[in-house]
C-alpha atoms as one frame of an Amber mdcrd trajectory, in Angstrom:
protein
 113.295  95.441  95.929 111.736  91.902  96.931 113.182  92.333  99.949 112.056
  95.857 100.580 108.480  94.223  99.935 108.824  91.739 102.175 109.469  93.613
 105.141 106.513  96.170 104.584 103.991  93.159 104.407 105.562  91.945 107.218
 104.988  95.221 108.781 101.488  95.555 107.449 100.133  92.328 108.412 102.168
  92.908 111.828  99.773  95.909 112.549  96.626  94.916 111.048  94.018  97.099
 113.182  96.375 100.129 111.841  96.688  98.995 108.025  92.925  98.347 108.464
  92.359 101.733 109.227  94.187 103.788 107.270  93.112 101.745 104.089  89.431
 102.378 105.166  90.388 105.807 105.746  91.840 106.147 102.383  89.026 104.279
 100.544  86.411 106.338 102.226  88.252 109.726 100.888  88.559 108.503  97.377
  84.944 107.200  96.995  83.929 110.734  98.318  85.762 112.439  96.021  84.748
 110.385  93.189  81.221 110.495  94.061  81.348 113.936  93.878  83.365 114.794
  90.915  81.213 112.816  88.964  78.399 114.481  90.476  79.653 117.950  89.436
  80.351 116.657  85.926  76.731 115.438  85.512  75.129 118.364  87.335  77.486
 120.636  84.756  75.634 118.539  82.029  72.164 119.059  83.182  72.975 122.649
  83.702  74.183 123.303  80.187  70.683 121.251  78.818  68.499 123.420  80.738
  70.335 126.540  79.956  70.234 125.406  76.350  66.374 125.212  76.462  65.649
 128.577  78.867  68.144 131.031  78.081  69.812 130.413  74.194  67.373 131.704
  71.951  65.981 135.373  70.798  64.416 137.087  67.562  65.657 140.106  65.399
  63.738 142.296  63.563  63.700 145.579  62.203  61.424 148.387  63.343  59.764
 150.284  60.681  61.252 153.499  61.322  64.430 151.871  59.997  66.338 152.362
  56.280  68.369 149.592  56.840  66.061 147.306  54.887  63.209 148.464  52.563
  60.004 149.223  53.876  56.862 147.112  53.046  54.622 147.549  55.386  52.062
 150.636  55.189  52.581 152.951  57.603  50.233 154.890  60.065  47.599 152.165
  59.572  46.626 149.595  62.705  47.154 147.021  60.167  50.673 146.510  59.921
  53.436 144.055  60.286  55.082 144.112  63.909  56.958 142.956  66.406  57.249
 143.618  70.075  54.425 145.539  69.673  55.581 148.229  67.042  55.635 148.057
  63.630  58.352 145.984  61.264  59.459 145.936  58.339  59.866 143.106  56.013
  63.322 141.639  54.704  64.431 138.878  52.557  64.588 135.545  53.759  68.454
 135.570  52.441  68.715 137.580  55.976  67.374 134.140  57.647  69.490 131.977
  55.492  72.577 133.823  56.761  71.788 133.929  60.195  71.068 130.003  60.057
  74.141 129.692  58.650  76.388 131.276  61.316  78.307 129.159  63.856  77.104
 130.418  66.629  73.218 129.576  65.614  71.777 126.399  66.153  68.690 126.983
  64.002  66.502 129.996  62.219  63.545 130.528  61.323  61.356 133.139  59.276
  58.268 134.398  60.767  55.352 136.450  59.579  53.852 138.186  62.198  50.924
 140.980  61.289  48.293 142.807  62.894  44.828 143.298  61.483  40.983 144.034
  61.501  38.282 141.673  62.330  35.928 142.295  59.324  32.789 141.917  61.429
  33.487 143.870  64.898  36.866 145.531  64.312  38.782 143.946  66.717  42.571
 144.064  66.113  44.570 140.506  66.314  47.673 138.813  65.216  48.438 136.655
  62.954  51.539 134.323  62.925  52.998 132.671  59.834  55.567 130.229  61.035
  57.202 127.031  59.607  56.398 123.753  61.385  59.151 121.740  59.951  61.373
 124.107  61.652  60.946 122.994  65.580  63.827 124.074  67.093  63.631 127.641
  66.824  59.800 127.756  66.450  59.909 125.992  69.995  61.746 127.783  72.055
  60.791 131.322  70.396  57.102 131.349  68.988  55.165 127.753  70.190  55.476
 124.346  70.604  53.825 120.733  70.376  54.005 120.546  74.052  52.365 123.863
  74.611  48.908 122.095  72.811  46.293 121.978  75.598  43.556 121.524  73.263
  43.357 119.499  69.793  46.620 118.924  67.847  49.483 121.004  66.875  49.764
 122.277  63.526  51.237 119.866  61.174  54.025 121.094  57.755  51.472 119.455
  55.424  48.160 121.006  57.013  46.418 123.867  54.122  43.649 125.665  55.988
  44.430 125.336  59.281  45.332 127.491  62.933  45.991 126.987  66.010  44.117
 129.688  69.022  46.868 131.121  71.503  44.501 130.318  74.624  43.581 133.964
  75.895  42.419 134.774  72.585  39.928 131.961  71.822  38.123 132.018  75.389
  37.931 135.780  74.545  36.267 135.093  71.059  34.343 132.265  72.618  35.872
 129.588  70.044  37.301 125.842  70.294  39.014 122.987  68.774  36.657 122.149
  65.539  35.484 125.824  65.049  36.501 127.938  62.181  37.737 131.354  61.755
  37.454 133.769  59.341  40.550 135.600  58.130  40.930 138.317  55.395  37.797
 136.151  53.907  39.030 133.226  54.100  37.596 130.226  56.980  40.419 129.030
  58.705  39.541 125.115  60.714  40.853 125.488  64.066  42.962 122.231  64.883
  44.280 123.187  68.325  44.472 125.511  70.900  47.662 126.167  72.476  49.115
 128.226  75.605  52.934 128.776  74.603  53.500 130.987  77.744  55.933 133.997
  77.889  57.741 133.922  73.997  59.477 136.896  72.291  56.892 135.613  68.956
  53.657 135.182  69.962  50.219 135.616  67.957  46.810 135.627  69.050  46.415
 132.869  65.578  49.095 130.382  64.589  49.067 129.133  60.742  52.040 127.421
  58.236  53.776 130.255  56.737  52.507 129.312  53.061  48.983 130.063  54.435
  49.933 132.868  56.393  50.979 135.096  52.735  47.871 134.838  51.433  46.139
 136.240  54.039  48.601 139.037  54.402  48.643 140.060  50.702  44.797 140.475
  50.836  45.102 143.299  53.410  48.259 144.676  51.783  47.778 144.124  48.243
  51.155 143.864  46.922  52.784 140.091  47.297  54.981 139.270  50.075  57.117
 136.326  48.363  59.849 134.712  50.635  59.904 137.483  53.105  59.989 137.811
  57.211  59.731 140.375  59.696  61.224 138.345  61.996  63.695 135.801  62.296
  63.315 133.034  64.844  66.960 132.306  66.311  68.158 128.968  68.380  71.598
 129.529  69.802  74.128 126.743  69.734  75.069 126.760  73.552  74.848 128.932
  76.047  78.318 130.725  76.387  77.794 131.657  72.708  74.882 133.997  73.651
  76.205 137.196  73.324  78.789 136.250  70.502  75.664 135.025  68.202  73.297
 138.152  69.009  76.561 140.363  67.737  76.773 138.218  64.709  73.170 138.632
  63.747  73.091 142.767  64.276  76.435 142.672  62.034  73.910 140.028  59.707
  70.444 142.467  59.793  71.945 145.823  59.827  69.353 148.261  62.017  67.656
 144.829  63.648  66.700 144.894  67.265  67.044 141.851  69.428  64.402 140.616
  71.627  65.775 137.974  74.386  65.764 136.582  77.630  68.437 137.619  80.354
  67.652 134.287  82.600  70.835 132.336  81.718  73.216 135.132  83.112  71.994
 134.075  86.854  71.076 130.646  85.741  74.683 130.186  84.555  76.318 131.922
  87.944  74.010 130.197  90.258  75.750 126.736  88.167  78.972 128.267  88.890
  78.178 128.473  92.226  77.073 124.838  93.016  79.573 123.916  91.132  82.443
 125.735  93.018  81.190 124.336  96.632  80.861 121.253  95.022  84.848 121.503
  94.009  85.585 123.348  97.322  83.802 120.002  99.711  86.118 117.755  97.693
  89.707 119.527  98.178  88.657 119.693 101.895  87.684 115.723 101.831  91.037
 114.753  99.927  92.576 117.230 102.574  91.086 116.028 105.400  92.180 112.473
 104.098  95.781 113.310 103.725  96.205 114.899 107.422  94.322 111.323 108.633
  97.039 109.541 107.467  99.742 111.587 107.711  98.744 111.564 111.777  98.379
 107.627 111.588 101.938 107.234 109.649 103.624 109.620 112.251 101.929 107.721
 115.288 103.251 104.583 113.952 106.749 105.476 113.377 106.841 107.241 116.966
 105.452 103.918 118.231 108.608 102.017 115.905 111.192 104.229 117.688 113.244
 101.617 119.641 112.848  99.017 116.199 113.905 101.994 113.762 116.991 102.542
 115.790 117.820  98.684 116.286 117.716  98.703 112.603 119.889 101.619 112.265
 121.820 100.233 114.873 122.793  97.188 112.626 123.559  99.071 109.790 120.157
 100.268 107.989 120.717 103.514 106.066 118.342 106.402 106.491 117.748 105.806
 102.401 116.338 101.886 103.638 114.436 103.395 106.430 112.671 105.914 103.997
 111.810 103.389 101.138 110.664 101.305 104.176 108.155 103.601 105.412 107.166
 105.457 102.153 106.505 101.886 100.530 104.104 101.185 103.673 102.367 104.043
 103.163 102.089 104.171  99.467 101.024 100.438  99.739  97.944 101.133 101.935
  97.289 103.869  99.655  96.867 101.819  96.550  94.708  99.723  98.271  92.529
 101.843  99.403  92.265 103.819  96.413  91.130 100.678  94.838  88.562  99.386
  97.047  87.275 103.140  96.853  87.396 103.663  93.310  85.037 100.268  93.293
  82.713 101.787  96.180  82.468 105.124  93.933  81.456 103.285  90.928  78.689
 101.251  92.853  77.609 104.091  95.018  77.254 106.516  91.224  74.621 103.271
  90.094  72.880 103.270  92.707  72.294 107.116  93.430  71.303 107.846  89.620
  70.151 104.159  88.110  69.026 104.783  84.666  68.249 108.481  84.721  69.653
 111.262  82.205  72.200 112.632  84.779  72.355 109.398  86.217  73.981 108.578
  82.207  75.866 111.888  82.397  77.207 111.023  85.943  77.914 106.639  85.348
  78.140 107.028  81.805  80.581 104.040  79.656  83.596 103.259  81.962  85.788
 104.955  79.153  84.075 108.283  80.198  84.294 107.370  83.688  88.312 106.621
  83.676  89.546 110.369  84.139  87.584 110.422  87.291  88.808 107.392  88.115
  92.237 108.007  87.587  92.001 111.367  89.562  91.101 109.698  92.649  93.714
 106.827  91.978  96.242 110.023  92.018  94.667 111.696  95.154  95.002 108.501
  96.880  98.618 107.932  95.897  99.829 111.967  96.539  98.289 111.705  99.874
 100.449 108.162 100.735 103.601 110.044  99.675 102.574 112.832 101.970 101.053
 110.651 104.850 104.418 108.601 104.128 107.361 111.030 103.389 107.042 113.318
 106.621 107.260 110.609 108.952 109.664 108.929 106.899 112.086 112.184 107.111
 111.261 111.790 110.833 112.400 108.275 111.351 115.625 109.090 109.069 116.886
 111.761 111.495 116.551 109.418 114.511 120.106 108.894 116.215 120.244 104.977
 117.173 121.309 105.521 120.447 118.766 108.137 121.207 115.699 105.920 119.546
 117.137 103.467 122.179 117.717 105.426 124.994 114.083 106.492 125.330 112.412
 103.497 125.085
């Protein structure tokens, strides 16, 4: 074995432009390869966050016109509790409790969402009755701090306050510091807020405890721990369609109200992400057919010294190992110094961004990548190396030496 060794650095350092080349060649491919895989694995990562925050999240209630769940709400009345722009029907908040509880949901959340009368002019408006210690469905479903433009956003201990949706309050001419009157009662307004397109939106925003109130004066009967809908936060993307199912079989008679944007958000992922794959078998590829063409050129070039050797007794098992351990050698190496350039390169694209993290993260995350282009390196040596190692094994002495 030492003396296997020896020879190939002989023959290495013998042909240094050659060696130089095919480890540069080598190193180049691996980095690549590296580079991207870890690019793909980040880009997967911010892919799944956005999707998380665009696409998992919905509400379910349940139309009026339903006997699925009682019916509390007075009918043929423009006062009335709705949703989507009909009228609902109130459940118990044991629905909300067992939809939070499923493993497909993230979070839930009750909301009170009614329709009513402007006592002076008659206008019809919403009212939303939502709970602000519950963020992550309220966010992505009904409104958010960062949708604020105006003032603050309603805080869990706040009594007497509500927030404007924006279209609303430059309609009714009002601001931040203003106060509203609802069902009697002066409401301060603390913010104004723009929430955008949401499945559970309300011309006035208000803590569910102060929402009740209100509602019970129009309805006169109490509305206790009740919703008519129920804010829903799914816990990852591919368990969209799973957790809508589970909360129909959860709210018999409910209707869901979602967004279909992660279906093409998620294939146009898939896509990027399958090029991505598809540039990186053609670079390792690509790689392995470099050095399988510099390995073959050398041994056709060692002709007349393979068939000496033979000549004097090497067996076509020496000349293999001989050959293969050359190649394999040169792989190594370059698979190294690549793995190193990948590492550096993955700093110094992304330094001390969240996919940068995602994509350089601890070295114990980044080790299966690593080793994957260690492996790519070495496959392609015994590729690069066993064809023209086969080749230099069939030589016939005499014919090695006759042509040369």
């Amino acid at each position: 074995m030492s003396y296997l060794l020896e020879c190939t650095l002989r023959e290495l350092r013998r042909r240094k432009a050659r060696t130089a080349v095919n480890v540069f060649g080598c190193a180049l491919a691996v980095a690549l390869v590296v580079v991207l895989v870890g690019l793909v694995s980040s880009a997967k990562s911010a892919a799944n966050a956005v999707l998380t925050s665009t696409g998992t999240h919905f509400i379910a209630f349940v139309p009026l016109c339903s006997a699925a769940c009682p019916v509390d709400a007075p009918a043929g009345d423009a006062e009335s509790f709705v949703a989507n722009g009909v009228p609902a029907t109130l459940f118990a908040a044991d629905y909300v409790a067992k939809v939070g509880g499923l493993p497909t949901v993230k979070d839930a959340s009750p909301f009170l969402l009614y329709r009513l009368k402007d006592e002076r002019d008659g206008h019809l408006f919403t009212i939303g009755g939502f709970d602000p210690a519950s963020p992550t469905a309220v966010a992505t479903t009904c409104c958010a701090a960062t949708d604020v433009i105006s003032g603050r956003f309603v805080r869990p201990d706040d009594s007497g306050a509500a927030m404007l949706e924006e279209a609303y309050a430059r309609a009714r001419g009002l601001n931040t510091g203003d106060t509203l009157a609802v069902a009697g009662e002066l409401l301060a307004i603390v913010g104004v807020v723009n929430p955008g397109i949401r499945p559970a939106k309300a011309d006035v925003y208000v803590p569910r405890p102060d929402a009740r109130p209100l509602i019970e004066r129009r309805i006169g009967h109490p509305v206790g721990d009740q919703a008519n809908i129920v804010l829903v936060e799914v816990a990852g993307s591919s368990l969209q369609g799973q957790a809508m199912q589970s909360v129909r079989e959860t709210i018999p008679g409910c209707v869901i109200s979602t967004y279909a944007c992660y279906k093409p958000a998620a294939l146009v992922a898939g896509i990027n992400e399958g090029s991505a794959w598809l540039l990186t078998i053609v670079i390792a590829v690509s790689a392995a057919a470099f050095a399988l063409k510099s390995q073959l050129s050398s041994v056709i070039e060692r002709r007349r010294e393979i068939g000496i050797l033979k000549a004097i007794g090497w067996a076509d098992a020496r000349v293999v190992a001989q050959i293969l351990a050359e190649s394999l050698l040169q792989a190594a190496a370059g698979g190294i110094i690549g793995c190193i350039a990948a590492e550096v390169l993955l700093w110094a694209i992304l330094p001390g961004s969240a996919v940068g993290a995602a994509a350089a993260g601890s070295l114990p995350g980044r080790l299966p990548v690593i080793a994957l282009g260690m492996a790519l390196a070495l496959a392609g040596g015994v590729i690069a190396g066993g064809i023209p190692a086969l080749v230099a094994a069939r030589m016939r002495p005499s014919e090695a030496l006759r042509r040369l």
